[in-house]
C-alpha positions in Angstrom: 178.5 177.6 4.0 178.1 175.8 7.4 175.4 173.7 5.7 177.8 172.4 3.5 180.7 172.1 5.6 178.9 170.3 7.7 177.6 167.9 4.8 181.6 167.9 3.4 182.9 166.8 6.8 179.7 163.7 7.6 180.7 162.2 3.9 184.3 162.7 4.5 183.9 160.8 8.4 182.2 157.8 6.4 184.6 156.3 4.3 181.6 154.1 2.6 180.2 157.2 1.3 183.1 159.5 0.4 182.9 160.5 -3.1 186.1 159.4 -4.2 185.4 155.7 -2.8 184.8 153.0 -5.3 181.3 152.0 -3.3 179.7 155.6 -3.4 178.1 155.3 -6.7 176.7 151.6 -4.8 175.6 153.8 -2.1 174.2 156.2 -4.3 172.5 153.7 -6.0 171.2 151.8 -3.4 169.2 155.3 -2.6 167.8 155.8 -5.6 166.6 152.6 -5.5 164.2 153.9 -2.3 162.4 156.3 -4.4 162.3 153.7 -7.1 160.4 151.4 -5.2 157.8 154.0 -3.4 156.6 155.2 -7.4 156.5 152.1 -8.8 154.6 150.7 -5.6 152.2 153.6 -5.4 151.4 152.3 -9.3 150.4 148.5 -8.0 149.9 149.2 -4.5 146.2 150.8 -5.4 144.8 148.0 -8.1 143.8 145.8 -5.4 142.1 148.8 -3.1 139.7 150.3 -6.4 137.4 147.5 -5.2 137.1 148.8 -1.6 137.6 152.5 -2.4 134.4 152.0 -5.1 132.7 150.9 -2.4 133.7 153.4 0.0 133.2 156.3 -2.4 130.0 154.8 -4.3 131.3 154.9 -7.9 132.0 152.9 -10.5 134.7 151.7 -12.7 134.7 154.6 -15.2 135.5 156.9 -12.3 137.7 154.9 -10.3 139.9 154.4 -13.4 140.9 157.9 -13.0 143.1 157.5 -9.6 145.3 155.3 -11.8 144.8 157.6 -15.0 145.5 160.5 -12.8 148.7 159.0 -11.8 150.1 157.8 -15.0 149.2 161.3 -16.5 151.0 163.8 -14.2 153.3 161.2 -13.8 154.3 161.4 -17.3 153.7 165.6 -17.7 156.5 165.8 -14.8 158.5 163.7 -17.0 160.1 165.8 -19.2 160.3 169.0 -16.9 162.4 166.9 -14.7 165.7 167.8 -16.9 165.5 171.3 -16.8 164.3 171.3 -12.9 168.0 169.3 -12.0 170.4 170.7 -14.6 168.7 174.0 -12.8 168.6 173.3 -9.3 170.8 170.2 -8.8 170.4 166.5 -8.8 170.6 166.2 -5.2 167.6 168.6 -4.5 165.5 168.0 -7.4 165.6 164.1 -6.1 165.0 165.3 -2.3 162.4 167.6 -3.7 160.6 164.6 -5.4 160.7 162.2 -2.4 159.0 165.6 -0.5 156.7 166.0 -2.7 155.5 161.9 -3.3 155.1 161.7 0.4 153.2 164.8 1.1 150.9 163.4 -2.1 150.7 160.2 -0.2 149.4 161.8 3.1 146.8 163.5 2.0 145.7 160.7 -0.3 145.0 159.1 3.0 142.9 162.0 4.0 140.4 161.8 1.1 137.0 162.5 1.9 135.3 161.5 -2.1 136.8 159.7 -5.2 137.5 163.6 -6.6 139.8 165.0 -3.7 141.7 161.4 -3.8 142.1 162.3 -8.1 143.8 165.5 -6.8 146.0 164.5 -4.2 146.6 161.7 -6.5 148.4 164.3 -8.9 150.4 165.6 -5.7 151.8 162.5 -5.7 152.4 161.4 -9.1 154.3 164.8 -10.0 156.5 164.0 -7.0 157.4 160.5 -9.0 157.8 162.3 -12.3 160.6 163.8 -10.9 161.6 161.3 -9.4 162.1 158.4 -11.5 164.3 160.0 -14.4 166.5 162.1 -12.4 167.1 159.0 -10.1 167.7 157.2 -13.6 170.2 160.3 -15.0 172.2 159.8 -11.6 172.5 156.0 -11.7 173.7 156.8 -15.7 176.3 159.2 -14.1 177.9 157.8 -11.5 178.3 154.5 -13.4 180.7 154.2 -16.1 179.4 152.6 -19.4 180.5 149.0 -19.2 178.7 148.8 -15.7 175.7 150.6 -16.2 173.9 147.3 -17.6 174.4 145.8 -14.2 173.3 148.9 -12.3 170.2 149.6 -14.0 169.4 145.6 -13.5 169.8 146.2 -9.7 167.7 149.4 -10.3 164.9 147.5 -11.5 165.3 145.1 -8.8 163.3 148.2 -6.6 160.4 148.4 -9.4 160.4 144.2 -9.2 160.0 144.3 -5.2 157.1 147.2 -5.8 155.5 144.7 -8.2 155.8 141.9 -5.6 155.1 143.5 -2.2 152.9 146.5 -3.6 149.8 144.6 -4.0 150.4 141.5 -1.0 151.0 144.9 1.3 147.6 146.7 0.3 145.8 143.7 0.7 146.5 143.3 4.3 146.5 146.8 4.8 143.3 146.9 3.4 141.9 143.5 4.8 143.2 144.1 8.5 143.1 148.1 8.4 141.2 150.1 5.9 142.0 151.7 2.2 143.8 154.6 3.7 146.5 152.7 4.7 148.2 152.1 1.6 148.8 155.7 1.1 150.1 156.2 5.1 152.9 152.9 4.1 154.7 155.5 1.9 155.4 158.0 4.7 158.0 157.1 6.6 159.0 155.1 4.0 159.7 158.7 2.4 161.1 160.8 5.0 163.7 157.5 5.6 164.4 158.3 1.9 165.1 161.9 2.0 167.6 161.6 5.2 169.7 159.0 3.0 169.5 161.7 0.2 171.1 164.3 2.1 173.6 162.3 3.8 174.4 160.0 0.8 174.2 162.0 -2.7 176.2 164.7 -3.1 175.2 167.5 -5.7 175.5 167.8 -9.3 174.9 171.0 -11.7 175.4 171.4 -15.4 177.7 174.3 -16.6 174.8 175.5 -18.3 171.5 175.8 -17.9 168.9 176.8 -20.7 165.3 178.6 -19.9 162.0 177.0 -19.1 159.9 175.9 -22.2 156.3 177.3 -20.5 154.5 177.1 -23.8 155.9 173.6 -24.1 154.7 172.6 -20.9 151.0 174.0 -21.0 150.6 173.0 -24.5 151.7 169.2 -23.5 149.1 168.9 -20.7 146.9 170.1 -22.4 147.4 167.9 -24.8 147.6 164.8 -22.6 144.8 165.5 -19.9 142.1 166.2 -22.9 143.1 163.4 -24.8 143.0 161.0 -22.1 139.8 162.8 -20.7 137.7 162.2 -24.1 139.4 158.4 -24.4 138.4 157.4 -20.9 134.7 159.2 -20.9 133.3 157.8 -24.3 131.3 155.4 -23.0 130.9 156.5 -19.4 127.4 156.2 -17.6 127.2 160.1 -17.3 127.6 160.5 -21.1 124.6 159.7 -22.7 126.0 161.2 -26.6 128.6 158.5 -26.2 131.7 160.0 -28.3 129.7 162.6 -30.7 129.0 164.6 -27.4 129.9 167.5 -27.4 132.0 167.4 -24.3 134.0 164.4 -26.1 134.0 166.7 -29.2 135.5 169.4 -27.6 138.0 166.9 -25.7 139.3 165.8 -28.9 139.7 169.3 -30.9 141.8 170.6 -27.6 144.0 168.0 -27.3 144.3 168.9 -30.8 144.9 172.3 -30.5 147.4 171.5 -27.6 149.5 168.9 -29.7 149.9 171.6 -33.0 150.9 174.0 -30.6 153.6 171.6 -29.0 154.7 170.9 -32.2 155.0 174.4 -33.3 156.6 175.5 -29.9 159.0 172.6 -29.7 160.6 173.0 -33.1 160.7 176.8 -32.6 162.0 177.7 -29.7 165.6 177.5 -29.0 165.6 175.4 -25.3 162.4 173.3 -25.7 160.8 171.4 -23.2 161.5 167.8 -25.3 164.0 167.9 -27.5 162.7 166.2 -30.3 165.9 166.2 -31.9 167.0 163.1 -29.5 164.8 161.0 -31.5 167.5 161.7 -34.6 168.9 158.4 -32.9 168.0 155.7 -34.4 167.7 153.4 -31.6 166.5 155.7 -29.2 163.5 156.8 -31.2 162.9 153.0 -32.0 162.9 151.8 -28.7 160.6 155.0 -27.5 158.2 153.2 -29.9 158.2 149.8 -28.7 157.7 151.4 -24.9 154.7 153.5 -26.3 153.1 149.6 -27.3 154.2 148.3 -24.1 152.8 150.5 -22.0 149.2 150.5 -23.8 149.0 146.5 -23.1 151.0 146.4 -19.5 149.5 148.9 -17.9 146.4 148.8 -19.6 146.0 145.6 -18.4 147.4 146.0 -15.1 143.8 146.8 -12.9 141.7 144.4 -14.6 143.4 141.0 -12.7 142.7 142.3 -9.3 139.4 143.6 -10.4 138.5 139.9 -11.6 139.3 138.4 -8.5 137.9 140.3 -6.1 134.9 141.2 -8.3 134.4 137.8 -10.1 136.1 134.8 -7.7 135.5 136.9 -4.3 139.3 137.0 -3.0 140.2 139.5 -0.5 142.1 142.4 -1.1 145.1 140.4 0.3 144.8 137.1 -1.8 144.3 139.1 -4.4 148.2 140.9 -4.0 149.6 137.4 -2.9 149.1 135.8 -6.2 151.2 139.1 -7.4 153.7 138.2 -4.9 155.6 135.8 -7.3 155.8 138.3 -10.5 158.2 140.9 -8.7 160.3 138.2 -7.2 161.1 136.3 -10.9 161.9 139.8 -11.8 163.9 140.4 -9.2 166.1 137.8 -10.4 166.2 138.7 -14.0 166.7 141.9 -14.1 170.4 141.7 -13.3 170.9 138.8 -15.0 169.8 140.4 -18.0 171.7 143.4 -17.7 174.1 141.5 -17.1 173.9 140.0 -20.9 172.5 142.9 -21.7 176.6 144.1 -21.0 178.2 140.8 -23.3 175.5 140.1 -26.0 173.1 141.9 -28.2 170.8 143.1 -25.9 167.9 142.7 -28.6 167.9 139.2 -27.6 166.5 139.2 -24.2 164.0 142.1 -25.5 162.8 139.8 -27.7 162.1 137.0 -25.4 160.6 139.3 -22.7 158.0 140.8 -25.3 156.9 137.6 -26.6 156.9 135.7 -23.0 154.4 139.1 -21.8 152.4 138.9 -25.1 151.9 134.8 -24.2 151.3 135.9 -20.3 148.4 138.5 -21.6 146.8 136.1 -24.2 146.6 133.1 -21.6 144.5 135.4 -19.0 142.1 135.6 -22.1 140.8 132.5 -21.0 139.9 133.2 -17.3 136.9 132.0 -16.2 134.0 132.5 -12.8 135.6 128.9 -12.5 139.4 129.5 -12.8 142.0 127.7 -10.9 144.5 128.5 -9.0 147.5 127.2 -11.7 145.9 129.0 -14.5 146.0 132.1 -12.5 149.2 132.0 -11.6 150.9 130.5 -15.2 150.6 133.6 -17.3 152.1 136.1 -14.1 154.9 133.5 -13.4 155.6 134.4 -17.7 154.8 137.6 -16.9 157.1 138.2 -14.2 160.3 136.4 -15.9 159.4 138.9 -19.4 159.2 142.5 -17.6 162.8 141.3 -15.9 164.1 140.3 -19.0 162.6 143.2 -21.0 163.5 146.8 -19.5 167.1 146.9 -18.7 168.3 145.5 -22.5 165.5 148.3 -23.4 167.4 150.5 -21.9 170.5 150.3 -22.5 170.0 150.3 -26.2 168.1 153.7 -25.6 170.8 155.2 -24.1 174.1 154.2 -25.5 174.7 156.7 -28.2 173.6 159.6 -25.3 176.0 161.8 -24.8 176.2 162.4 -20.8 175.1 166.1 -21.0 172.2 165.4 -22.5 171.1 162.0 -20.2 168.7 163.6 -18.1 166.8 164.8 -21.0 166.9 161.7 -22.4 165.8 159.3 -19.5 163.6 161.8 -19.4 162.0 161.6 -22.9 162.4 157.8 -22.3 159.8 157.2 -19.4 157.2 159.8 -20.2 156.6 157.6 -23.4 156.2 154.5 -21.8 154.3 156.3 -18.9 152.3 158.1 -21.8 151.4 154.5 -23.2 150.5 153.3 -19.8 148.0 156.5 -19.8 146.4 155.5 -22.9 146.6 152.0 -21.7 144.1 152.9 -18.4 142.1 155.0 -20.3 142.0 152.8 -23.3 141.1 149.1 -22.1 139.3 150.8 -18.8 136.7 152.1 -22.4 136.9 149.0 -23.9 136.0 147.3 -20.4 132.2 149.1 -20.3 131.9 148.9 -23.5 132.5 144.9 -23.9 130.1 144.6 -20.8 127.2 145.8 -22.0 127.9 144.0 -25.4 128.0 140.8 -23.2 124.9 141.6 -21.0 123.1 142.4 -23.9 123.6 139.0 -25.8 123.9 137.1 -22.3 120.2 138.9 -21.6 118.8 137.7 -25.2 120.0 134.2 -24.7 117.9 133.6 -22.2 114.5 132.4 -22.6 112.1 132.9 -19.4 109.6 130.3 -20.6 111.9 127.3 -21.8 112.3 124.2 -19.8 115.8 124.3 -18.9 115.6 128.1 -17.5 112.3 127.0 -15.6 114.4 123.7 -14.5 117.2 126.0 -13.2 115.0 128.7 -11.6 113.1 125.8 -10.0 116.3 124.8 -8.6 117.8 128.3 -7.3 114.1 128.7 -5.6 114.3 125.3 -3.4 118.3 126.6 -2.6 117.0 129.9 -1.5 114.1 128.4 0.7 116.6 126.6 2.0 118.4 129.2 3.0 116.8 132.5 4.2 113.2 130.7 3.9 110.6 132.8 2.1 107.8 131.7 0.0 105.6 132.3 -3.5 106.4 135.4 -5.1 109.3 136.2 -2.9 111.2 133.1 -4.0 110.8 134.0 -7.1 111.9 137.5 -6.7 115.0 136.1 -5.2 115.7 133.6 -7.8 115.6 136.1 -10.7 117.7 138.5 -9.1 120.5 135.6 -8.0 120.1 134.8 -12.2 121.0 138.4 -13.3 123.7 138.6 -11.3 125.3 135.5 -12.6 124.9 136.4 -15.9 126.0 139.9 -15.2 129.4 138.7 -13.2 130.0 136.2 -16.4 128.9 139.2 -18.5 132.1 141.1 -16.5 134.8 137.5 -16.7 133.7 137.8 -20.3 134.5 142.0 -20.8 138.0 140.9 -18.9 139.1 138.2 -21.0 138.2 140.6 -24.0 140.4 143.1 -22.8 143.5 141.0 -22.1 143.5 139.7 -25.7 143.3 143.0 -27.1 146.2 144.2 -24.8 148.0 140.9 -25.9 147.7 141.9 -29.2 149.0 145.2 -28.4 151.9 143.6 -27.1 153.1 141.4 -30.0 153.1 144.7 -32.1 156.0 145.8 -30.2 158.1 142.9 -32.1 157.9 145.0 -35.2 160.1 148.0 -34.2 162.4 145.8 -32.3 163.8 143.9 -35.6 164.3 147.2 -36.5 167.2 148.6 -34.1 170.2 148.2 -34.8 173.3 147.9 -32.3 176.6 147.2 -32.4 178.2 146.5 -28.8 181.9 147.6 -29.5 181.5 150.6 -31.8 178.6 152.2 -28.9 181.4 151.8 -26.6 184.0 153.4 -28.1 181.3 156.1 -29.2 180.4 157.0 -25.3 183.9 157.2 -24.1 184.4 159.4 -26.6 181.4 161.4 -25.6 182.3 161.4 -22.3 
């Protein structure tokens, strides 16, 4: 009781944040928005450290894919558990549980001493932003009434835009002028900051009624998920010789298997389950579920490879490599209000349109990057890119939710981001495959297309010998040594460029698909409107 008087009386002495005021739900929103940016920036913030944590660690790409993976996948299990947690426990605590539990994941990320315990503390910290993001969404849906929750969800994304921007250009002076650890340590006080405005800002919410735990649900779903993604990622990896008729990516597959029929089974049983499929009854909302699934595969599946080509391929540092990021967030920044802003007056299928196809362009044009790129044509396709996320996810969402009752929000916005964070999973796991695979595809033909004995490679080895005498001296079969190592590794960093450039146009293609379910929704402004205030 003296706990919450004394909380009753410090938002009562603050006119700003008494309930009642017109600018709490600003205030409110403004720190959700926090926790916003510290998951989204924890999901960019590590693509331009792989390069010196692979290092550090001594592993390569089909490992290091897993501290993203890792991420994305309890990230996306937490999803749908998040409902029950805050109609359960409150709003207020669930969130403040969330920020806890991101920035204890983020301290000991730090603390690492192998590529395995930073996997695990990695799933610390990605739970914390399952809860986070979709109760912080439900809130924001809440406190907002319908005809403003455009706007306020395009300031929302404002936060995910500035993680975009300053996630990466952060990390790479953390890591250039500190070490890799240091992009983890950002989010601490960052955290606790968070967590005081939760408690003096938010105050608490409980539904009426609150249904029980769906365990079966849960276990079955993770299973699910972490085996599917396990035998996806590990097909081709170095370790697995049997390639995908191993039996380890045999017995993967017939889990996840298992795990999804029992899901199934479970969810359409029991009376309270874990997702409730029957959300997807909504047109629009399973339709727009879809397109995020697509999305996500070809965003986020694409996501690592840019920093991985520029640091691998064009030898930027970890901080040129987040500056050239720098402009994406801003250009999204800009738009996402803006478009929920028409998102609010027109058919918000219009700016989704022109978001998916401006992305798909952005992804097809980095299908063309090169050991001998420019600036400009590095910077073209994220300046699309940019300008389509901010036009993209706020009309997205707002189609999603509008025939959501308010009871059932939480569950929905729930539903809604483990999809796309699902697609994102499959995206890592996916491309990061495709990646090996298109590499030794490339080295292979790159290695047959070279004949030793013809005049031009004796011409150019000739060449690379009198450079290298030149420049660390040597002589006779030393020279030689040197020259046909400095060969191979050209034609395995072009070998790499090429595997890249592969994987963008498949996640382009990816992309386009998501066109198809769009023409497919169907929404009428006025009618939604009238529906919601009715639900409400």
């Amino acid at each position: 009781m003296a706990k919450n008087s004394f909380h009753t009386k410090l938002a009562q002495s603050i006119p700003s944040l008494h309930y009642e005021h017109s600018s709490y739900k600003w205030w409110v929103l403004a720190n959700i928005m926090v926790g916003t940016f510290m998951a989204v920036l924890d999901s960019t913030i590590v693509n331009v450290g792989l390069t010196k944590i692979m290092t550090a660690f001594g592993t390569d790409v089909d490992k290091i894919e897993w501290v993203l993976t890792a991420y994305l996948l309890v990230f996306a299990v937490m999803l749908p558990t998040s409902g029950w947690v805050a109609d359960h426990f409150g709003y207020k605590k669930t969130y403040g549980f969330a920020l806890f539990l991101f920035t204890l994941g983020s301290f000991l990320c730090s603390l690492s001493w192998n590529e395995d315990a930073l996997i695990a503390f990695r799933l610390i910290q990605g739970s914390g932003a399952g809860f986070m993001m979709p109760v912080g969404m439900a809130i924001i849906t809440r406190e907002f009434p319908p005809e403003k929750r455009g706007i306020a969800l395009g300031f929302w994304g404002i936060a995910a835009a500035a993680s975009v921007s300053l996630g990466p250009m952060i990390g790479g002076y953390l890591i250039d002028n500190f070490n890799w650890q240091a992009i983890f340590d950002v989010n601490v006080p960052v955290g606790i900051l968070g967590m005081i405005a939760t408690f003096i800002i938010q105050r608490e919410y409980k539904t009426e009624h609150t249904r029980s735990f769906d365990f079966a649900g849960f276990i079955s779903m993770t299973v699910f998920l972490s085996f599917l993604l396990l035998g996806l990622s590990n097909g081709n990896a170095s370790w697995n010789t049997g390639g995908w008729t191993s039996p380890f990516i045999l017995t993967c597959f017939a889990l996840a298997i298992i795990g999804f029929v029992v899901f199934l089974a479970t969810d359409l049983t029991v009376e309270h389950p874990l997702i409730e499929l029957s959300l997807l009854k909504d047109f629009n909302f399973s339709v727009t579920n879809a397109i995020l699934f697509i999305f996500g595969i070809g965003l986020f599946g694409s996501t690592f490879l840019l920093p991985l080509y520029l640091e691998n391929s064009l030898n930027y540092t970890a901080l040129q490599a987040g500056l050239v990021f720098f402009p994406v967030g801003v250009i999204q920044a800009i738009m996402s209000p803006i478009s929920g802003f028409l998102a609010d007056k027109i058919n918000p299928k219009i700016p989704a349109f022109i978001g998916i196809v401006l992305l798909a362009i952005s992804l097809y044009l980095n299908n063309f990057l090169s050991l001998y790129s420019e600036q400009s044509q590095i910077m073209l396709p994220l300046y699309l890119r940019g300008l389509a996320m901010g036009m993209l996810f706020t009309p997205l969402s707002t189609i999603a939710l509008a025939g959501i009752p308010r009871p059932k929000m939480a569950q929905a916005s729930g539903l809604f981001n483990v999809i796309r964070q699902i697609g994102g999973s499959f995206g890592v796991a996916i491309l990061g495959t495709m990646l090996t695979r298109r590499v030794i595809f490339h080295t292979a033909i790159n290695g047959q297309s070279v004949d030793q004995y013809s005049p031009t490679f004796r011409s150019i080895q000739n060449g690379i010998q009198g450079f290298v005498q030149q420049s660390n001296g040597g002589s006779g079969s030393q020279l030689l040594t040197k020259s046909k190592v400095l060969i191979a590794q050209h034609l395995a960093n072009q070998a790499f460029v090429q595997s890249v450039d592969d994987d963008f146009l498949i996640a382009a293609g990816i992309t386009f698909l998501c066109l198809v379910p769009l023409f497919f929704l169907r929404y009428r402004k006025s009618k939604n409107r009238e529906k919601i205030a009715a639900m409400e």
